[in-house]
N, CA, C and O of each residue as an XYZ file, in Angstrom:
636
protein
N      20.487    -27.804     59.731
C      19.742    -27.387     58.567
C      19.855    -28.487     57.509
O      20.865    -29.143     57.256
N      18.632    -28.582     56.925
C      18.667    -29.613     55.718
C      19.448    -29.365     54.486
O      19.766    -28.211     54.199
N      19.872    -30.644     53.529
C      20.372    -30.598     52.574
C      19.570    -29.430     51.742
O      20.214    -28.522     51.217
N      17.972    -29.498     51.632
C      17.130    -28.861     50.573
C      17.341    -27.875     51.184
O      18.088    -27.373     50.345
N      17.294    -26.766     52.384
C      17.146    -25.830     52.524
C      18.117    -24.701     52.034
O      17.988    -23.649     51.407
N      19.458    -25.607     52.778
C      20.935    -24.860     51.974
C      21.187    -24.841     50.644
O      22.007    -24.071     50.143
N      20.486    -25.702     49.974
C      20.856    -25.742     48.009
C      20.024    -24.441     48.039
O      20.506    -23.468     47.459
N      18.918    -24.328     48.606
C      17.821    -23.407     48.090
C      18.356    -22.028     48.997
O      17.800    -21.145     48.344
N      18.860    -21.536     49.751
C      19.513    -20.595     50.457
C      21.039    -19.917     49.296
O      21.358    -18.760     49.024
N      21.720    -21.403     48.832
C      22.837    -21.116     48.158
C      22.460    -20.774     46.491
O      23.335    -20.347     45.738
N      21.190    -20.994     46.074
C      20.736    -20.758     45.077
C      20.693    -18.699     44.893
O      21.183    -17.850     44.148
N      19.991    -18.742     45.823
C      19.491    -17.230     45.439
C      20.836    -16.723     45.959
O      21.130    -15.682     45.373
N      21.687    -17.066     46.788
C      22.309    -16.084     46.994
C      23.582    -16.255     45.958
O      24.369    -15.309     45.966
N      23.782    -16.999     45.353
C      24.666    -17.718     43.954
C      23.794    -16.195     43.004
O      24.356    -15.187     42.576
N      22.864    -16.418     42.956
C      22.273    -15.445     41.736
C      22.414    -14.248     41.806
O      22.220    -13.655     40.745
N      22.722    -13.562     42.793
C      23.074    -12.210     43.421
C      24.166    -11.942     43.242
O      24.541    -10.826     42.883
N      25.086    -13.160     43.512
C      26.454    -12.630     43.010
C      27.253    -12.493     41.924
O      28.297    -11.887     41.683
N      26.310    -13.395     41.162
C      26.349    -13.489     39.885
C      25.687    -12.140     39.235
O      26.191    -11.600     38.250
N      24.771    -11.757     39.738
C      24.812    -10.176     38.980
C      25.630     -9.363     39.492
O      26.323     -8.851     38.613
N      25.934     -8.914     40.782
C      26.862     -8.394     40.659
C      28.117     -8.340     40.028
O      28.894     -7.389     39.949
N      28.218     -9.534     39.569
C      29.583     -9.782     38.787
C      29.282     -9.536     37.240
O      30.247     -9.561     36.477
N      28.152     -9.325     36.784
C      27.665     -8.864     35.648
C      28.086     -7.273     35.703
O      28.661     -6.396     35.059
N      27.654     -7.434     36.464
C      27.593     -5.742     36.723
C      28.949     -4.776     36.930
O      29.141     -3.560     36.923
N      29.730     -5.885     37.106
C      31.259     -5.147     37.534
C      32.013     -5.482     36.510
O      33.041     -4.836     36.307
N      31.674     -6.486     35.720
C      32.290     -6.870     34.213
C      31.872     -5.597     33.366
O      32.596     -4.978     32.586
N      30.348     -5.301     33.733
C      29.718     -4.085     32.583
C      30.985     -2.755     33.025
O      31.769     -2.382     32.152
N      31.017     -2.362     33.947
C      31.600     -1.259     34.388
C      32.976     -1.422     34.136
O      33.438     -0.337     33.783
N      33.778     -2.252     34.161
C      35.266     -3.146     33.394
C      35.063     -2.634     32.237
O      35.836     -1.707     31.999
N      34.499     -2.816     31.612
C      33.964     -3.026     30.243
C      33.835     -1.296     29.477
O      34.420     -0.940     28.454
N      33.057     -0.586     30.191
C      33.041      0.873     30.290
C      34.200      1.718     30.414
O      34.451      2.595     29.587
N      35.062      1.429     31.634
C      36.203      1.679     31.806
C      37.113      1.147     31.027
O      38.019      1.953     30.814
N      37.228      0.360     30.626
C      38.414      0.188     29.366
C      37.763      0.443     28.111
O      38.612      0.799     27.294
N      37.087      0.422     27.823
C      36.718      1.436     26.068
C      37.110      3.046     26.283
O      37.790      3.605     25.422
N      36.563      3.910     27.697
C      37.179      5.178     27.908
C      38.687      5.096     27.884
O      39.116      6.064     27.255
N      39.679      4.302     28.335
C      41.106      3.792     27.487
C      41.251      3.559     26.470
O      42.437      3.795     26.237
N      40.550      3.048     25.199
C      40.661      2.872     24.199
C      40.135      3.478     22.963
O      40.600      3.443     21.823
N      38.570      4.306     23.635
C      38.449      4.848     22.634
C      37.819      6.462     22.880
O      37.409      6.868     23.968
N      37.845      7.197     21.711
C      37.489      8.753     21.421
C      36.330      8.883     22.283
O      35.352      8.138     22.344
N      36.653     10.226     23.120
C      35.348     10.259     23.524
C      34.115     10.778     22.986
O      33.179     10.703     23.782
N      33.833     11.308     21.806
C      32.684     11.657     21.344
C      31.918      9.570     21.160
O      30.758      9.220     21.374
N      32.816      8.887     20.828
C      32.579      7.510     20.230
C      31.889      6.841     21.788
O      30.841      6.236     22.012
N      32.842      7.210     22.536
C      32.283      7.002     24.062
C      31.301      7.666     24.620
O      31.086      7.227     25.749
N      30.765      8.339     24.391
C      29.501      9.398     24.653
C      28.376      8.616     24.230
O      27.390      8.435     24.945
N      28.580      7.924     22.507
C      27.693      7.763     21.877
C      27.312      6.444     22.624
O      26.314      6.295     23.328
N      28.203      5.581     22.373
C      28.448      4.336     23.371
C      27.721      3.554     24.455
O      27.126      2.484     24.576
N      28.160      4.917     25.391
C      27.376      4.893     26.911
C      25.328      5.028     26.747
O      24.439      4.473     27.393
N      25.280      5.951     25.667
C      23.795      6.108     25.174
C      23.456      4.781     24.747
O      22.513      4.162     25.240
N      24.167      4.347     23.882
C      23.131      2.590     23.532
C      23.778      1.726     24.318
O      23.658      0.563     23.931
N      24.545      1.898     25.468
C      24.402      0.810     26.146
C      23.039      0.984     27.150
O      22.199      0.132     27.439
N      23.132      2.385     27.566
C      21.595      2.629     28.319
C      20.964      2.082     27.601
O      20.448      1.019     27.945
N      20.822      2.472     26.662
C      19.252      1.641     25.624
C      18.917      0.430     26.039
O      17.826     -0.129     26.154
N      20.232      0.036     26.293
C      20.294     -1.475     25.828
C      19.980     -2.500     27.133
O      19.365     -3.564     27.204
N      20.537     -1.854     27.917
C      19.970     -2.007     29.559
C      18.702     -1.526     29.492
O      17.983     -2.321     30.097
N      18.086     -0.641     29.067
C      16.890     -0.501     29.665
C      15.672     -0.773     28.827
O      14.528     -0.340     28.968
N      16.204     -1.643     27.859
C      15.508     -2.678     26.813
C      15.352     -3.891     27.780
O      14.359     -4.188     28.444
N      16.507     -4.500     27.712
C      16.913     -5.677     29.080
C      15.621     -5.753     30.287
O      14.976     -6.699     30.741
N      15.606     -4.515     30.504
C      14.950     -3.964     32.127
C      13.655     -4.159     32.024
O      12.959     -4.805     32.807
N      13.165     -3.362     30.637
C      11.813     -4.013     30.267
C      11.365     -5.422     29.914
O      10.203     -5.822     29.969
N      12.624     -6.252     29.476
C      11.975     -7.378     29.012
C      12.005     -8.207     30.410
O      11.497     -9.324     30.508
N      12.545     -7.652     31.299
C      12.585     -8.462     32.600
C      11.019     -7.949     33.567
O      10.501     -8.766     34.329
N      10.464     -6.629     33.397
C       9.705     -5.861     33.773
C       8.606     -7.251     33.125
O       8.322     -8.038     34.028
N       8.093     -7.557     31.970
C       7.370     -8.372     31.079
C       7.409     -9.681     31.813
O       6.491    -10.008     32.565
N       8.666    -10.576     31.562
C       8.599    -11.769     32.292
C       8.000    -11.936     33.652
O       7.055    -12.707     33.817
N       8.613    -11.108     34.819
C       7.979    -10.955     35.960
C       6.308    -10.669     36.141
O       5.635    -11.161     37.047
N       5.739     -9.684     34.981
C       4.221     -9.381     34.842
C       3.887    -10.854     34.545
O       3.052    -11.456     35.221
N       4.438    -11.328     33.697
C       3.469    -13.045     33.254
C       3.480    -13.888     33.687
O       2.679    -14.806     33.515
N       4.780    -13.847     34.693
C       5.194    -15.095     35.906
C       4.304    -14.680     37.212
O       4.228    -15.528     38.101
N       3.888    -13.920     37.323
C       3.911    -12.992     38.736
C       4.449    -13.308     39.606
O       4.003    -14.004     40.518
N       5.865    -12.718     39.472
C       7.027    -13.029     40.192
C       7.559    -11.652     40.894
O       8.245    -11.000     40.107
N       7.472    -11.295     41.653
C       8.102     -9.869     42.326
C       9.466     -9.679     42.948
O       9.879     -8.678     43.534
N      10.215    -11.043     42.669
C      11.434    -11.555     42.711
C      12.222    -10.680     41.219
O      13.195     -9.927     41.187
N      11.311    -11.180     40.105
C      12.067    -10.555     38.773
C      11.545     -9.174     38.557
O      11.993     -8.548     37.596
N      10.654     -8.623     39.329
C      10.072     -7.584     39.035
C      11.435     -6.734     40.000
O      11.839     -5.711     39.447
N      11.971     -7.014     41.048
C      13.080     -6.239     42.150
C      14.348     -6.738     40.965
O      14.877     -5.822     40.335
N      14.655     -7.699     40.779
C      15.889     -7.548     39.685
C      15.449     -6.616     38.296
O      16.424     -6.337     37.599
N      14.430     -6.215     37.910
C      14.450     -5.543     36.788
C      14.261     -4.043     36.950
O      14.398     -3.260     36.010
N      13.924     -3.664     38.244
C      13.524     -2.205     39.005
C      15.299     -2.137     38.867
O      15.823     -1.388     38.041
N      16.020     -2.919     39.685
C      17.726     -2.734     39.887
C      18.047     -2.786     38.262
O      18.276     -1.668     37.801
N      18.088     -3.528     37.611
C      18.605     -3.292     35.566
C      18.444     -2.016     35.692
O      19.453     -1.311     35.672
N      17.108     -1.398     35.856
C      16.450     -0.173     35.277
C      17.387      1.479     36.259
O      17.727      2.584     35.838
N      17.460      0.960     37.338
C      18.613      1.927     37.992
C      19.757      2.157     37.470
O      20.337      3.240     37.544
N      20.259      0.953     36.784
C      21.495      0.777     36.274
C      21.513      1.062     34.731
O      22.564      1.140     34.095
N      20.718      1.158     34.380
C      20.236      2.534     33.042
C      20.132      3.242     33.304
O      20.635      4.100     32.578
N      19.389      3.775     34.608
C      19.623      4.731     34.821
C      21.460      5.620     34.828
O      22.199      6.258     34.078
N      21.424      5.259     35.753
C      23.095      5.244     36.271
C      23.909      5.603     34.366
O      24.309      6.626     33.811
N      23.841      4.573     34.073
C      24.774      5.264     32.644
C      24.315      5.474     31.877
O      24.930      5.272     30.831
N      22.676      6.124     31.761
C      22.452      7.564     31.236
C      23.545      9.116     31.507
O      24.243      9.976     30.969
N      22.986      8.581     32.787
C      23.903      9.957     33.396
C      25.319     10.090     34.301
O      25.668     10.823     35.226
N      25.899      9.081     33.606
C      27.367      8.850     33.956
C      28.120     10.419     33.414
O      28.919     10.919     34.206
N      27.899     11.031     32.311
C      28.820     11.677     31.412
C      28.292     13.267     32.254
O      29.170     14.030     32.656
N      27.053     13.556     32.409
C      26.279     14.514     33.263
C      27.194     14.536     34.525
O      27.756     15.590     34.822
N      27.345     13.548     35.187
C      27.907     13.407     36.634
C      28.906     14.129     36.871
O      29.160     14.982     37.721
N      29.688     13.487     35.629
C      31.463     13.547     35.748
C      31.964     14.892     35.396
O      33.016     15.407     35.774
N      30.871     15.488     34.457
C      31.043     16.990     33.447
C      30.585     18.043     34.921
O      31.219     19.067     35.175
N      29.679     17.679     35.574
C      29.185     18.619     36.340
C      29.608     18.536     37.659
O      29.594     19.658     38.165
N      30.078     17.440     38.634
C      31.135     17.408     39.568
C      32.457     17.817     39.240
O      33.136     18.452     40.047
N      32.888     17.484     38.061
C      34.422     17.466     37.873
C      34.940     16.562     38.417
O      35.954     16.750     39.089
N      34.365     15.292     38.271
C      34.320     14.146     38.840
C      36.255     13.348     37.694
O      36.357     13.867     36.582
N      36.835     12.832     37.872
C      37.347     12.089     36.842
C      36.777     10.956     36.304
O      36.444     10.135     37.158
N      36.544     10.629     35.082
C      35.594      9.314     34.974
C      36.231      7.908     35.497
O      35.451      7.075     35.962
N      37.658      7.611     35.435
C      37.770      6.424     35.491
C      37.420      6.403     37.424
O      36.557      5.690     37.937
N      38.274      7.299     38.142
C      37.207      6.920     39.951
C      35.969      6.929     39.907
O      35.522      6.227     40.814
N      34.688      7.677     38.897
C      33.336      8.113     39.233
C      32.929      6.175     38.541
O      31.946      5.494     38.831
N      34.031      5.825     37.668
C      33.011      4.205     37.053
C      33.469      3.605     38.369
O      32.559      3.017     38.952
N      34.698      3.599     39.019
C      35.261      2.710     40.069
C      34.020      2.416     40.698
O      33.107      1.611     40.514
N      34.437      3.867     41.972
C      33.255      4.063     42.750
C      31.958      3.446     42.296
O      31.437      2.624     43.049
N      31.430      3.716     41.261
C      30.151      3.401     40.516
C      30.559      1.461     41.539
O      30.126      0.992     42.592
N      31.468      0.974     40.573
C      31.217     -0.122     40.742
C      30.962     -1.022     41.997
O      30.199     -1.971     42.180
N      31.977     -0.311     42.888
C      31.748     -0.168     44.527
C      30.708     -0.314     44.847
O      30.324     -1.295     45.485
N      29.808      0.878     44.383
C      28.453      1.071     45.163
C      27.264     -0.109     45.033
O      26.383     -0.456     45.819
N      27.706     -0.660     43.424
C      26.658     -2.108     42.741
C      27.048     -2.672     43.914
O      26.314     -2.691     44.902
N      28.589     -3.322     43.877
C      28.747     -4.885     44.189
C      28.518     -4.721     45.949
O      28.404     -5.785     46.558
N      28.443     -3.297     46.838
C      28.397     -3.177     48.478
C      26.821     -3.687     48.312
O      26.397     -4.313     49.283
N      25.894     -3.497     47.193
C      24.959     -3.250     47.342
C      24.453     -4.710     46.992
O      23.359     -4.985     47.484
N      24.891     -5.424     46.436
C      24.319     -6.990     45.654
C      24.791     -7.604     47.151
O      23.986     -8.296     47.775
N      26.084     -7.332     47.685
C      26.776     -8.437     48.764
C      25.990     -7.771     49.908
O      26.204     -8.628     50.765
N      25.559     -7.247     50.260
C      24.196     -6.582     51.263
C      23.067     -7.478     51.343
O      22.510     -8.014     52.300
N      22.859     -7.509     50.025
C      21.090     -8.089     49.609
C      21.540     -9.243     49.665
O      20.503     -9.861     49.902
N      22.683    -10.319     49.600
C      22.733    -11.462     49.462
C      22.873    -11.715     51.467
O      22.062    -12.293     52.191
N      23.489    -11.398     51.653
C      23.403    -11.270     53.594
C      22.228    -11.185     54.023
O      21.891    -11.855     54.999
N      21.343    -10.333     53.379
C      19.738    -10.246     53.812
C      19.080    -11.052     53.481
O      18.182    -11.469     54.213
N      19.274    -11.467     52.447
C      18.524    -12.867     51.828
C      19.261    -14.217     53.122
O      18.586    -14.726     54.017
N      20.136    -14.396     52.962
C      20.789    -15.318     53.365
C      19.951    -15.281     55.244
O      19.419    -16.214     55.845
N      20.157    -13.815     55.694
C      19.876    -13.909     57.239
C      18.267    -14.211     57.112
O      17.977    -14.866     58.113
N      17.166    -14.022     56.351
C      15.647    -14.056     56.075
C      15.568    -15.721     55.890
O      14.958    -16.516     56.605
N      16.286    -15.962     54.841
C      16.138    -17.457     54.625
C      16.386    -18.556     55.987
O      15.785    -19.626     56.087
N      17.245    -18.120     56.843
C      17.972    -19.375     58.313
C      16.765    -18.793     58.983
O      15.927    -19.628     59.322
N      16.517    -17.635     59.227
C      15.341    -16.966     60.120
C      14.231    -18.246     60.093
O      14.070    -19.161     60.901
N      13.504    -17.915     58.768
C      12.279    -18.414     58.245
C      12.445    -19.996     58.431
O      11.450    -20.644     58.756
N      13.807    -20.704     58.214
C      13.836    -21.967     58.585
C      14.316    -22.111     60.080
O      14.161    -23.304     60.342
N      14.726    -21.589     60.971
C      14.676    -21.867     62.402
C      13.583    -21.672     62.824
O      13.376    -22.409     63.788
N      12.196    -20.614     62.433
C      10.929    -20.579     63.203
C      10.424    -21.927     62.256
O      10.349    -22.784     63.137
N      10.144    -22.419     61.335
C       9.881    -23.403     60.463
C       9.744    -24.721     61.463
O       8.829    -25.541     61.388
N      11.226    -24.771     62.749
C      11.598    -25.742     63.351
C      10.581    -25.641     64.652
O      10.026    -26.693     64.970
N      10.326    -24.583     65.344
C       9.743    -23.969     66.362
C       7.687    -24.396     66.300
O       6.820    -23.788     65.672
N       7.530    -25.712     67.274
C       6.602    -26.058     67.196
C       5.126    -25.557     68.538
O       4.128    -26.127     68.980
N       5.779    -24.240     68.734
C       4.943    -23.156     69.511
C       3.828    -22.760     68.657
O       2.751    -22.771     69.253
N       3.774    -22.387     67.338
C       2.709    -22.015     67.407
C       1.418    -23.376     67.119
O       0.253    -23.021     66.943
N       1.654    -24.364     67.105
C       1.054    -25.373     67.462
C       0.289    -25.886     68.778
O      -0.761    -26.468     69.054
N       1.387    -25.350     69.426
C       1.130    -25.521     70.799
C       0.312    -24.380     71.733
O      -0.091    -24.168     72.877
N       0.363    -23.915     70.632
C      -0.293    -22.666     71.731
C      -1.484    -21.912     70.367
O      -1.213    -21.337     69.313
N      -2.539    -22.186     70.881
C      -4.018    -21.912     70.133
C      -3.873    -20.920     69.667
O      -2.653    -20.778     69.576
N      -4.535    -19.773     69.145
C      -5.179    -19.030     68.702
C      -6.393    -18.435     69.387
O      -6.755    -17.428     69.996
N      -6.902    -19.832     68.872
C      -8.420    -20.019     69.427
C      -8.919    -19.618     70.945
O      -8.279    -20.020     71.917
N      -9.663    -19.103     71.039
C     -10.298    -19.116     72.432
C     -11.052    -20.051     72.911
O     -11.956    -20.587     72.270
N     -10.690    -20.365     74.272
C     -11.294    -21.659     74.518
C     -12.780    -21.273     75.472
O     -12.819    -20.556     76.472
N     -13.750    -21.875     74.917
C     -15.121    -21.530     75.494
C     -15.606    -22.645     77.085
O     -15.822    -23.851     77.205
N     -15.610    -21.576     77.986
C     -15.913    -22.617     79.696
C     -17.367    -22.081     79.335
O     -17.821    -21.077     78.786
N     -18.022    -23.578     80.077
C     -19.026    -23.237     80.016
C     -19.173    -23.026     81.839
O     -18.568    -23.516     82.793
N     -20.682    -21.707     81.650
C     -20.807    -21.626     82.898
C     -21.568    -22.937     83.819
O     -22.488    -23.644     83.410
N     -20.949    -23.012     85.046
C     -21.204    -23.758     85.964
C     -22.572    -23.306     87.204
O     -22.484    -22.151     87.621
N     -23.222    -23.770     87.509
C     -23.841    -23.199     88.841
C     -23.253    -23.305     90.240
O     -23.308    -24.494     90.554
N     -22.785    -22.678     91.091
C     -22.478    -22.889     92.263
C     -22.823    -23.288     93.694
O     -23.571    -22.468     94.226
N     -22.545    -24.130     94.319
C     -23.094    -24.829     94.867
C     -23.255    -23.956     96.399
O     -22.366    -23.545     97.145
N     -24.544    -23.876     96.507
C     -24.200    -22.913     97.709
C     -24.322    -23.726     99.297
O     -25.333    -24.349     99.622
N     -23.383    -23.616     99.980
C     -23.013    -24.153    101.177
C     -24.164    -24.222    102.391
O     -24.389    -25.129    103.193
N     -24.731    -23.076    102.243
C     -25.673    -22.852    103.281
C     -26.589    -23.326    103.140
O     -27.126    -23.354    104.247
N     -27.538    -24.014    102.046
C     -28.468    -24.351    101.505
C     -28.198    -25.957    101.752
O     -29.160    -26.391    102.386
N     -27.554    -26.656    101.570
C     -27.145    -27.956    101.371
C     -27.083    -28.765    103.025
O     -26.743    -29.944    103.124
């Protein structure tokens, strides 16, 4: 495999893990303020951080519409889950009887199984697409139909 192919293979999948690691810092981040602070303050909290993600989600929703990029349009559908998600973190935990600090764990589990998934899929799509890339069959072998023209036959008995 080429130098360009692997920068460009290690690119996207660099960017994947890099949100996930956004994403497990956010949930770090969640989980230690529920250590530190009141939970009515934490209630309120979790509400403008949704906001705030799903402000984010839209402005990524925007970029992707003007780029027409469906690359940023699938990272901003995932932001927008993840507003979702801690909207209804406090719903979850109140109505399972969930404890919050395992329900953020777990939470976080489920992001980063799910980013290191998509980066394997990316990664196995990308060698795919460059090993048939290498594969000079469909070159070799038409499409096209090849037109015989008819012949007359020579008849034996006649001759």
């Amino acid at each position: 495999m080429d130098e360009e192919n692997k920068k460009r293979i290690r690119k996207k999948v660099f960017e994947n893990i890099i949100i996930a690691i956004a994403i497990m810092l956010y949930f770090i981040l969640i989980n230690f303020s529920y250590l530190r602070i009141e939970e009515e303050i934490l209630l309120n909290g979790l509400k403008i951080a949704s906001l705030v993600v799903l402000f984010f989600s839209i402005g990524i929703f925007e970029v992707a519409y003007h780029k027409d990029s469906g690359k940023l349009a699938i990272n901003g559908i995932e932001i927008l889950v993840l507003a979702f998600h801690t909207q209804t973190i406090w719903h979850v935990i109140n109505k399972m009887n969930i404890p919050f600090e395992k329900y953020i764990v777990y939470s976080t589990y489920v992001f980063a199984i799910y980013y290191i998934l998509k980066s394997i899929i990316i990664y196995t799509n990308e060698k795919r697409k460059y090993l048939k890339s290498l594969s000079d069959i469909h070159e070799i072998v038409s499409k096209e139909p090849i037109k015989k023209e008819a012949k007359k036959r020579e008849n034996k008995e006649n001759a």
